[in-house]
N, C-alpha and C positions, 0 to 999 in steps of 0.2 A: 746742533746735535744731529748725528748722522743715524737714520732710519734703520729700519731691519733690512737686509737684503734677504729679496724671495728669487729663487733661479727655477725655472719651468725649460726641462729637455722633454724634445719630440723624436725618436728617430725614427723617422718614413724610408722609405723605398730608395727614394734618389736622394731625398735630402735631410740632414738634421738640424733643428732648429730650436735655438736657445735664447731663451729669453730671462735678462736681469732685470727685477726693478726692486724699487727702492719705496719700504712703506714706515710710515712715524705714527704708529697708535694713539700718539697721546697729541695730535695735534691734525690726526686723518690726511696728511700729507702724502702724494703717490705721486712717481714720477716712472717710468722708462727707464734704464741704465745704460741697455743695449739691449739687440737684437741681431743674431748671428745667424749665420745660412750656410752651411755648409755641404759638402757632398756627403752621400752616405755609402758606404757598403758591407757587403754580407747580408745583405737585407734582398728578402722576396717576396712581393704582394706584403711585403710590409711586417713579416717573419722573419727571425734572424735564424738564416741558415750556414752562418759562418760566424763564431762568436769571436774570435780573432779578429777578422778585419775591420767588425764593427765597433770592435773597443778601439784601434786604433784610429779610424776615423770620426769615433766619437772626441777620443786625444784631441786630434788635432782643430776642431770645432771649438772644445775647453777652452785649450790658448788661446786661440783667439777672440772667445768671449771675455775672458781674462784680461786681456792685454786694452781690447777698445771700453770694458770698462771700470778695467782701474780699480777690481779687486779678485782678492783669491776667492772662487768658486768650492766651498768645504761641503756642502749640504744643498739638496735639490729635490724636488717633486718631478716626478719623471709620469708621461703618457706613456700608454700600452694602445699600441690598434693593433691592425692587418687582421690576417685571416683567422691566425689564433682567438681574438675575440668569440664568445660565444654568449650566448642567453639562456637559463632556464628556470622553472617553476616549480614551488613545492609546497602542499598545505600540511599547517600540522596543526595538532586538537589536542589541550588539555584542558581537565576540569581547573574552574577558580579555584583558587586554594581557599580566601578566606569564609571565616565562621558566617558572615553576611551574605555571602554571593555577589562582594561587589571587585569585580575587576581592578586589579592592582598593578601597580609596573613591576612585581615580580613574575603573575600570571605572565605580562606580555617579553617579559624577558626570556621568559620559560621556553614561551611558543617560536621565538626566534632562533635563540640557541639551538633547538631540538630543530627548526628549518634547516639551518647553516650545518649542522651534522649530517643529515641525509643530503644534502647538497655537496659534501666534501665530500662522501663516500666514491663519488662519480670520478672512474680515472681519468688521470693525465689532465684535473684543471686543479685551479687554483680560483678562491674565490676573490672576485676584487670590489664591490658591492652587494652590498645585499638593501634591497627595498623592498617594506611590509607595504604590498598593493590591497590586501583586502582583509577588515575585518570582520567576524561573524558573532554575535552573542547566541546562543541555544537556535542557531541556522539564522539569525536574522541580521542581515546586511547592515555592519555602521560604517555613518558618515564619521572619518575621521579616526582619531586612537578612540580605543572602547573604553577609557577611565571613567568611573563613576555608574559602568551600567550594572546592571545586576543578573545573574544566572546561572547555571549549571556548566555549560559550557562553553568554551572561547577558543574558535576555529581564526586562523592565519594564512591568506596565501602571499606568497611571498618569493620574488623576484631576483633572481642573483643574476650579477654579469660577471662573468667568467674569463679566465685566460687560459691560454696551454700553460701547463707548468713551464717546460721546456722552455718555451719564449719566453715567460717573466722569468725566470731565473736569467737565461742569457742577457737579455736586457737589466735586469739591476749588478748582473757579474760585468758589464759593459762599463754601467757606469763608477762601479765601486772600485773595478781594477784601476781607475781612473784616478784613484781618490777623494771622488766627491758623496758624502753618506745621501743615499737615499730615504728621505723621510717619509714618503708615502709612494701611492702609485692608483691613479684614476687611467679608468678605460678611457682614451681620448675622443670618443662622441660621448663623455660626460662632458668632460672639460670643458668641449670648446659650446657645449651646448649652453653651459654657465656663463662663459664669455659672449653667446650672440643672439641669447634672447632677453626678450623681456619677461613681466610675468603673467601677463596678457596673453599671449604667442603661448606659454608656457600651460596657461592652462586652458585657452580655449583650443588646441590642440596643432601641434604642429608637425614635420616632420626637417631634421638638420643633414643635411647630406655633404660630404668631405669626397672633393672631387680631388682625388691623390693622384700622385703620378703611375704607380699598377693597383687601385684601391679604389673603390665607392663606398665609403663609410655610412652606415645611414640610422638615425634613432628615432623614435618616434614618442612626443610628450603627450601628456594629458591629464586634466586636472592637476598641473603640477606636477607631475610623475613620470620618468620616464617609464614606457609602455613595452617596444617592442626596441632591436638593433640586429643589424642586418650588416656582411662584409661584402662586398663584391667585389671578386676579383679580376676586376677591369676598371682600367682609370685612363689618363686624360694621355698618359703614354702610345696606349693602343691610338690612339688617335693621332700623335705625330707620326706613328708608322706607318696610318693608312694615308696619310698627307703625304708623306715620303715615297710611299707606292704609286699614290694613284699621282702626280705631277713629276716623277720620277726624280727626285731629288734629294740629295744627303739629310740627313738624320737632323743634323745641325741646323738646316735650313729652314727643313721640317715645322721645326718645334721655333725655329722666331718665325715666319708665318702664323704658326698657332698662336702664339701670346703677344706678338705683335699687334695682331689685326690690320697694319700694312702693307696691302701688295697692290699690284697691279689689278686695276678692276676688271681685266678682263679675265683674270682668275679668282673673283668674289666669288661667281655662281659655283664653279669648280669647287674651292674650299670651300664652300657653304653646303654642298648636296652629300662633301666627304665626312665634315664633322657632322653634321646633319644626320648622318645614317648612322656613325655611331655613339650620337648621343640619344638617337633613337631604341636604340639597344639596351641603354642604360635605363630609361625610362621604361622601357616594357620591365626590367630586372624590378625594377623597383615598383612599379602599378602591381608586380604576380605579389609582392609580398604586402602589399595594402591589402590585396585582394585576402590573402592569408588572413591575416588579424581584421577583415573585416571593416577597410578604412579609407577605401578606393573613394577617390575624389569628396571623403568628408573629415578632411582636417583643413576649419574655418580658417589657421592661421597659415597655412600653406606650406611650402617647403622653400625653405631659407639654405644658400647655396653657402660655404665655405669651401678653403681649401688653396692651392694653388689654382685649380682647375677652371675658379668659379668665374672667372672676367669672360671666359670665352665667347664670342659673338654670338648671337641669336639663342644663347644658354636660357633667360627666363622664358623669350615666348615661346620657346618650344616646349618648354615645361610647362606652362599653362597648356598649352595646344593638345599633349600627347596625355597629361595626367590629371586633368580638367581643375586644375589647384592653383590659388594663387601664389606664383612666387618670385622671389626677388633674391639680391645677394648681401650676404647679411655685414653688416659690419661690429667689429666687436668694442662693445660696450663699457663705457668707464662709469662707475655709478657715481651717482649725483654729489653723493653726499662727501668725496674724496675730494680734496683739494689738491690740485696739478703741481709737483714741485717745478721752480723754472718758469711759469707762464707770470712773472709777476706785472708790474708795472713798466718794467723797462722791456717791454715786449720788441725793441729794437736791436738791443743786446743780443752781440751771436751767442751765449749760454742758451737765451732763453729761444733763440731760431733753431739752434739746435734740440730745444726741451721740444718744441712743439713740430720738427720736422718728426723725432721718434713718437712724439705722440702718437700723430697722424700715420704715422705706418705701421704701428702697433695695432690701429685698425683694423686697418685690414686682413681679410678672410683668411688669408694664409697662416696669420699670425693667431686663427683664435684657438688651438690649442694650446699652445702653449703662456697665454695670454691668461685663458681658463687657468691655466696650472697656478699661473702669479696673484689670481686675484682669488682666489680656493685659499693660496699661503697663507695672505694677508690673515684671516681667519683658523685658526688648526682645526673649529669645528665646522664650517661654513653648511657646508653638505648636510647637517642636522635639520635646516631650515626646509630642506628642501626633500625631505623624506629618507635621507639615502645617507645608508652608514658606510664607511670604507675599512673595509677589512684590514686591519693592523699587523701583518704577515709578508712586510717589503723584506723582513731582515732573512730572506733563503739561501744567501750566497754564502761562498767559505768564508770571503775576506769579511762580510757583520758576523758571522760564529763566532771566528778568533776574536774579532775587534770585542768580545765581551770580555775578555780575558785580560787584554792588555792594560797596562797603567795608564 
């Protein structure tokens, strides 16, 4: 009997990346389907400034998601980044309602809704999570939801992460022109934070960085929660360009020297002193906003690299060296308890060389947003566990208006 198909769409800057898999509830089955790569455009810093060529170049990614894996793609989970991404906070205070003074989940329903309204008033975003980070009973700080305490009043501060309108409309009209429905839509340093950490990392505190082709994506956890998220608009692009400058070389050459790691040794120190200065760059962007919330060099679990970006040579020790945190490159995560379709006993079998070449590439850093998006699927509520509700507000476009109408 054949699984649920979960489809997780990313569309970045250069590239869009589409990930099928295939999950069976009733027997915790997970496999890979496919995993597609394709070029992206109309997209800047990770913003869609042409919603035309992005719907056609999203097209053409479909089909061939479709085609390598051998089913029609009708429904998807789609990521939101680049620079439209944004963060903000808002407290709100109502008295307990009931006769006793003891805190109810209608109080805390109360105090959310009434957050999520002064949070929508703010133009030009759209909400895409909301996470209750603090609560207060008559001013005093609880550990955890405040069920069961008693008192007058019951203070909320609380966390939304945000999109341009503009860009999540373009983006879900992208993909719906397409014909594929939108079922939700996570900011992508949720996702892939889902896909690449643990919950150790998770809550003794980390920071995930998405080293994009024009983008530094960057979130910040703690106690379980994400904390802070940050977009920088600069990525691993600027860096073939300054490869292409500084050795005087095509674009093209550029960038396989980049991800190659390759060349002649007598141009290591060369390319080493060029990405070297501008992944220096990147790190000061990133230490001013630790510095900001207060976090410079004390997040125990360190910063965990994803991304295309994230193999590039001497990428961890300079990030220890320049931001004094331990960090490595993360790879994304299959939880324990799913059983791999395809890895059976006949581990000789090309099915199952084939099950386990997409495992293993599914892996990797590249893939963990959209990896995040399939393993979110798996679950409709997953996100509940982990503090953070997702705004139910994908349907903005004409084509889900009408589609309420239709037979």
């Amino acid at each position: 009997m054949r699984g649920q198909l979960i489809t997780g769409i990313d569309i970045g800057s250069e590239h869009i990346r589409i990930a099928v898999c295939e999950h069976s509830p009733q027997d915790g089955t997970f496999s890979v389907r496919n995993l597609t790569k394709g070029p992206s455009g109309g997209v800047k810093n990770g913003y869609v400034i042409n919603a035309e060529t992005t719907t056609n170049s999203l097209g053409n990614a479909l089909r061939e998601a479709e085609r390598s894996s051998g089913s029609r793609i009708k429904r998807a989970l789609l990521a939101a980044g680049g620079i439209g991404l944004g963060i903000a906070s808002e407290m709100a205070t109502v008295a307990i309602s009931r006769a006793d003074s003891i805190v109810s989940e209608f109080d805390i329903s109360r105090l959310i809704q009434e957050s999520e309204s002064r949070a929508s008033e703010r133009p030009n975003i759209r909400i895409l999570h909301t996470i209750p980070s603090e609560y207060k009973v008559d001013g005093r700080k609880i550990m955890g939801k405040p069920h069961g305490y008693s008192g007058n009043k019951l203070e909320l501060r609380t966390t939304f992460i945000t999109c341009a309108a503009p860009h999540l409309e373009a983006l879900v009209g992208a993909v719906e022109t397409n014909g594929v429905e939108v079922l939700d839509v996570y900011a992508a340093p949720i996702s892939e934070s889902f896909a690449i950490l643990n919950a150790t990392a998770r809550s003794a505190g980390c920071l995930v960085a998405n080293i994009g082709a024009e983008t530094v994506s960057i979130i910040t956890c703690e106690d379980g929660l994400p904390t802070s998220l940050k977009v920088l608009p600069i990525g691993s692009a600027n860096i073939t360009h300054d490869i292409a400058l500084g050795l005087r070389v095509p674009i093209e050459v550029a960038e396989e020297i980049k991800t190659s790691g390759e060349y002649d040794k007598k141009l290591q120190k060369r390319v080493g002193e060029i990405t070297g200065a501008r992944l220096s760059d990147i790190f000061e962007l990133i230490d001013t906003h630790l510095k900001k919330i207060g976090r410079s060099g004390l997040l125990p679990a360190g910063i965990i690299f994803t991304g295309e970006g994230a193999h590039m040579r001497g990428l961890e020790e300079l990030a220890r060296k320049e931001l004094s945190l331990p960090a490595r490159v993360g790879r994304n995560i299959i939880p324990e308890e799913l059983t791999v379709m395809g890895l059976g006993n006949d581990g000789g079998s090309k099915s199952s060389v084939r099950a386990r070449e997409r495992l293993e590439r599914a892996r990797d850093p590249e893939w963990s947003t959209v990896m995040g998006l399939c393993l979110l699927g798996m679950s409709r509520a997953p996100e509940e566990s982990l503090g953070i509700r997702v705004a139910k507000r994908t349907k903005s476009s004409l084509i889900s208006f009408l589609r309420q109408f239709m037979p």
